[in-house]
Backbone as JSON Lines, residues from 0, in Angstrom:
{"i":0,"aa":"X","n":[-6.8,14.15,-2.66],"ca":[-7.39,13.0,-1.98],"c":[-8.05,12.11,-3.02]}
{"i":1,"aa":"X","n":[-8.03,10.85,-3.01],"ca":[-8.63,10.11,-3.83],"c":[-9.77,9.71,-3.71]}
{"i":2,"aa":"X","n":[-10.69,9.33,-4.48],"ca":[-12.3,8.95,-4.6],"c":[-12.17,7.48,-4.44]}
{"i":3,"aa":"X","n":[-12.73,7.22,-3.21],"ca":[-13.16,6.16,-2.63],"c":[-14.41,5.29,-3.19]}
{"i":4,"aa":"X","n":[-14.62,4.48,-3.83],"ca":[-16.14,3.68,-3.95],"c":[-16.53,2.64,-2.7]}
{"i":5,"aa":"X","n":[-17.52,3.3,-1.82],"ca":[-17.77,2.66,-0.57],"c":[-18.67,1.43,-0.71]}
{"i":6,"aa":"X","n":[-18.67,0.49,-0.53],"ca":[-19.32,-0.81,-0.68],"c":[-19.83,-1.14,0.77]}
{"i":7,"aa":"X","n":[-20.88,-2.14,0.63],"ca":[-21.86,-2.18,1.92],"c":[-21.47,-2.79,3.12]}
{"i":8,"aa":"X","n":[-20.03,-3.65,2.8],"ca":[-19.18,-4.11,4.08],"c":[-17.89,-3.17,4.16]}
{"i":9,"aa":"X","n":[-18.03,-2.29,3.91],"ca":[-16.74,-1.27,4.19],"c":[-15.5,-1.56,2.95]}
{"i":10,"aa":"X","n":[-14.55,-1.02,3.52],"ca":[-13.62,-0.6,2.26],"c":[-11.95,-1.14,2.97]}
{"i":11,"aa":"X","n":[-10.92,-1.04,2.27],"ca":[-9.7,-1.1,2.52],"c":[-8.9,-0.13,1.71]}
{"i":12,"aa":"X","n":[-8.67,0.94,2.96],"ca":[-7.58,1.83,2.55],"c":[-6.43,2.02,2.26]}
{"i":13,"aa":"X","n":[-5.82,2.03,1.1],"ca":[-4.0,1.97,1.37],"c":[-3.57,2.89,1.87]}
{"i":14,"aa":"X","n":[-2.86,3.1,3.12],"ca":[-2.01,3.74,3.18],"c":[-0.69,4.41,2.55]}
{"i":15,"aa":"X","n":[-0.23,3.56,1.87],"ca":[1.2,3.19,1.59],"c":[1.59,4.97,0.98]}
{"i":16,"aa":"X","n":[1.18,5.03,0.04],"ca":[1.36,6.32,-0.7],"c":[1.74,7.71,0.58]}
{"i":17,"aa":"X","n":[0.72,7.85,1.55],"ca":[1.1,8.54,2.88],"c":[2.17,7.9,3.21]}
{"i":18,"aa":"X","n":[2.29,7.36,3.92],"ca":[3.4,6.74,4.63],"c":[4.81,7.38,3.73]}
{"i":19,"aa":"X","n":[4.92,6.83,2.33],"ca":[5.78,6.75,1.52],"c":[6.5,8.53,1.37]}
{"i":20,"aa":"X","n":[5.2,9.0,1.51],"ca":[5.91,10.41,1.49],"c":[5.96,11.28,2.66]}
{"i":21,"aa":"X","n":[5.3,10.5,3.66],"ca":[6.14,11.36,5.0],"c":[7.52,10.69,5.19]}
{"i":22,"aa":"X","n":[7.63,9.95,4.64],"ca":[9.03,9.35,4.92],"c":[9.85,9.25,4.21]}
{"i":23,"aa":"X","n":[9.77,9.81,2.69],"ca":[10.51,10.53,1.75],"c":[11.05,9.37,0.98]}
{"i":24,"aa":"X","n":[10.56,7.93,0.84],"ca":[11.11,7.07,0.08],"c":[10.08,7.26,-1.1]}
{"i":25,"aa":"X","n":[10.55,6.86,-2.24],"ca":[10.46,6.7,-3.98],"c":[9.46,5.5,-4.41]}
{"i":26,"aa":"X","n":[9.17,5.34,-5.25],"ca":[8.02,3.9,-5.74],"c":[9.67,3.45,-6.35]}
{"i":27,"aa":"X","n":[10.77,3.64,-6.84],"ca":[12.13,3.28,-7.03],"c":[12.6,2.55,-6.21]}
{"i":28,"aa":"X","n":[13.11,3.17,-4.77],"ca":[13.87,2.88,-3.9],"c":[12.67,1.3,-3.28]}
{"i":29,"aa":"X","n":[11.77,1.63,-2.97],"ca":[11.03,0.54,-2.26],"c":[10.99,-0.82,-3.23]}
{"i":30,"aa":"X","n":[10.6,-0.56,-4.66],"ca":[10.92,-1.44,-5.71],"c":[12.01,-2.62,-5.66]}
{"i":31,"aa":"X","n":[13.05,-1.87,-5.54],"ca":[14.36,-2.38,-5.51],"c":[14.82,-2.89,-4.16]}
{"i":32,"aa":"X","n":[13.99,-2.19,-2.81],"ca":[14.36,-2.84,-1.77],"c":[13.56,-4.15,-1.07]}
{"i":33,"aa":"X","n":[12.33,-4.35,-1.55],"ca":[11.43,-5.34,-1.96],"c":[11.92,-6.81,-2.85]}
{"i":34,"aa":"X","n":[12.58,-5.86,-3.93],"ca":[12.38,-7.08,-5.56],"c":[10.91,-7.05,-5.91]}
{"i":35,"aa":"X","n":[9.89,-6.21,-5.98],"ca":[9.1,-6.14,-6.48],"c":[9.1,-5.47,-7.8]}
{"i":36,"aa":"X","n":[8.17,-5.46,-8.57],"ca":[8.26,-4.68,-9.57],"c":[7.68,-3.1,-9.64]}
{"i":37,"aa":"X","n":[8.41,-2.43,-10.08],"ca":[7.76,-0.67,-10.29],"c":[6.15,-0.37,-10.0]}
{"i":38,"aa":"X","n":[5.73,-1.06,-11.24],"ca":[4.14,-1.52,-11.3],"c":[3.21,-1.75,-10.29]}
{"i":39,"aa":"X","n":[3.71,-2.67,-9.33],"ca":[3.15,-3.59,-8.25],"c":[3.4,-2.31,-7.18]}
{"i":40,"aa":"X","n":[4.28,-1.68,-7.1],"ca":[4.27,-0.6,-5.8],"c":[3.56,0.46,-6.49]}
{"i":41,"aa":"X","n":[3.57,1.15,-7.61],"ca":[3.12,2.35,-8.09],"c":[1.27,1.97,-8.41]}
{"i":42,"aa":"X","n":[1.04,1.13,-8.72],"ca":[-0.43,0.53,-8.35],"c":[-1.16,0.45,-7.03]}
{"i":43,"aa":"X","n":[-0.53,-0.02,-6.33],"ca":[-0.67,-0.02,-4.66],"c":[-0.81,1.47,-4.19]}
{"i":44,"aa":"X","n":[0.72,2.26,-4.13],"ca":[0.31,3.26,-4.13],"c":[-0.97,4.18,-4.07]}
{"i":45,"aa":"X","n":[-1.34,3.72,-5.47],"ca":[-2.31,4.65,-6.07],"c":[-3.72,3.93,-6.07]}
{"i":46,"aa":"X","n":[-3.69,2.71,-5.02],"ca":[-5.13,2.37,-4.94],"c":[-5.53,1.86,-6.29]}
{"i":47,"aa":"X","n":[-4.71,1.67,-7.29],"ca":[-4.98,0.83,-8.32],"c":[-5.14,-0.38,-8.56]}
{"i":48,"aa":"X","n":[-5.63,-1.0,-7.22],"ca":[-5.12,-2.98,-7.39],"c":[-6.82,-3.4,-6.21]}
{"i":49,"aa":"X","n":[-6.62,-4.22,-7.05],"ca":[-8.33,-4.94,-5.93],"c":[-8.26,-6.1,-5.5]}
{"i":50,"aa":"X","n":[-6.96,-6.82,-5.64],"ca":[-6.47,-8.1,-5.03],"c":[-4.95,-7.77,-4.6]}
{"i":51,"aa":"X","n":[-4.51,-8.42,-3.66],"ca":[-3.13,-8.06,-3.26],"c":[-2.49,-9.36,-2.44]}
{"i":52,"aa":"X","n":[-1.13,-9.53,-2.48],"ca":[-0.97,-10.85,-2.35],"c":[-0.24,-10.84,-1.14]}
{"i":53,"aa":"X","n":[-0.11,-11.57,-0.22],"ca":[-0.06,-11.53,1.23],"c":[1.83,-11.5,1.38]}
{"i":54,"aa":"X","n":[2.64,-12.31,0.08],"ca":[3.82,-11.97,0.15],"c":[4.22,-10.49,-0.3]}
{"i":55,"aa":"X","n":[3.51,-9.79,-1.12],"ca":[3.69,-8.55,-1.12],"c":[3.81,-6.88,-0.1]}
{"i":56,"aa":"X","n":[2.62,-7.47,0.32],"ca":[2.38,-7.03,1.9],"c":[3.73,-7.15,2.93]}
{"i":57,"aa":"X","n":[3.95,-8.54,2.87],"ca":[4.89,-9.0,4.1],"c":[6.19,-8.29,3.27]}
{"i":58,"aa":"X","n":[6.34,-8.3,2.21],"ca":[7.67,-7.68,1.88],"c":[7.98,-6.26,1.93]}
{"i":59,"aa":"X","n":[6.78,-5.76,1.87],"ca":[6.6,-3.91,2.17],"c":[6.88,-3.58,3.71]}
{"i":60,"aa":"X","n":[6.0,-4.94,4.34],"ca":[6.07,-4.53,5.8],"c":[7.62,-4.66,6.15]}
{"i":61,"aa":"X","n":[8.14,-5.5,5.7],"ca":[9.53,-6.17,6.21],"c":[10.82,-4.7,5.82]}
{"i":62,"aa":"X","n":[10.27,-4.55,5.17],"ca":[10.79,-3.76,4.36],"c":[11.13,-1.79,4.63]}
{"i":63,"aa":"X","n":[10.06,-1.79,5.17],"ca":[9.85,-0.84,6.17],"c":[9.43,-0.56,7.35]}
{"i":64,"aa":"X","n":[9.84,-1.97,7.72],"ca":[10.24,-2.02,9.37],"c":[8.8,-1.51,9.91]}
{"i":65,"aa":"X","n":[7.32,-1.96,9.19],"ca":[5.7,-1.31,10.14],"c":[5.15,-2.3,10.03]}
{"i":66,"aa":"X","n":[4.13,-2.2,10.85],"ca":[3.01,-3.01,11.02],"c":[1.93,-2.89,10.01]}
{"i":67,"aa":"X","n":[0.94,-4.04,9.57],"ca":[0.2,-3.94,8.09],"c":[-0.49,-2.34,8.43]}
{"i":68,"aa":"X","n":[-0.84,-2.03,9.91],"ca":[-1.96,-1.53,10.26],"c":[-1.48,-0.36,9.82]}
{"i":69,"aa":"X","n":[-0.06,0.15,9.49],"ca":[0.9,1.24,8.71],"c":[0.22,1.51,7.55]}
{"i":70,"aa":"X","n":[-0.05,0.82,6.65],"ca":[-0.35,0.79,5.77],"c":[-1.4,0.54,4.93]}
{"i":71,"aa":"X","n":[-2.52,-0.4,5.15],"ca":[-3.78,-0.46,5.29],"c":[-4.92,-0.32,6.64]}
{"i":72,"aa":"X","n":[-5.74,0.26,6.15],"ca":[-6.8,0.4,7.33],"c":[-8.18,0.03,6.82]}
{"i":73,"aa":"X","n":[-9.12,-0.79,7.68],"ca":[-10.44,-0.88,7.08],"c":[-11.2,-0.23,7.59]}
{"i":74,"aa":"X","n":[-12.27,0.21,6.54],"ca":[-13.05,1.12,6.59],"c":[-14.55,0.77,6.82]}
{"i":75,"aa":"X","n":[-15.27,1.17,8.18],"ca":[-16.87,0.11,8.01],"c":[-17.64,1.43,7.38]}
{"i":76,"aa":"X","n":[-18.68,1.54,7.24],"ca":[-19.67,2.11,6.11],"c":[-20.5,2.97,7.65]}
């Protein structure tokens, strides 16, 4: 499980990494089915990113056929 830093208006969780492996797709396969870069999904993933860009999102979502709420969730304190 990863270490969360909770801030005083709550947090935003990625999902993606869950999702990604109940459903057995790759930071590869999504890469390539996106046109994103390796980086940009394997960051996400891993909760490594603190800005995220709304076409990125829409291309993950599109991409795997879910709703944002699939994939991020906010967190209140």
């Amino acid at each position: 499980m990863r270490s969360i830093e909770y801030k005083p208006y709550g947090n935003i969780d990625v999902k993606l990494d869950e999702y990604m492996k109940k459903n057995n797709i790759s930071t590869y396969a999504l890469a390539k089915a996106t046109n994103l870069e390796f980086n940009t999904i394997k960051n996400l993933r891993n909760t490594k990113v603190s800005r995220v860009d709304f076409d990125v999102l829409a291309k993950i979502c599109y991409v795997l056929e879910v709703d944002i709420s699939n994939i991020l969730e906010y967190i209140t304190v």
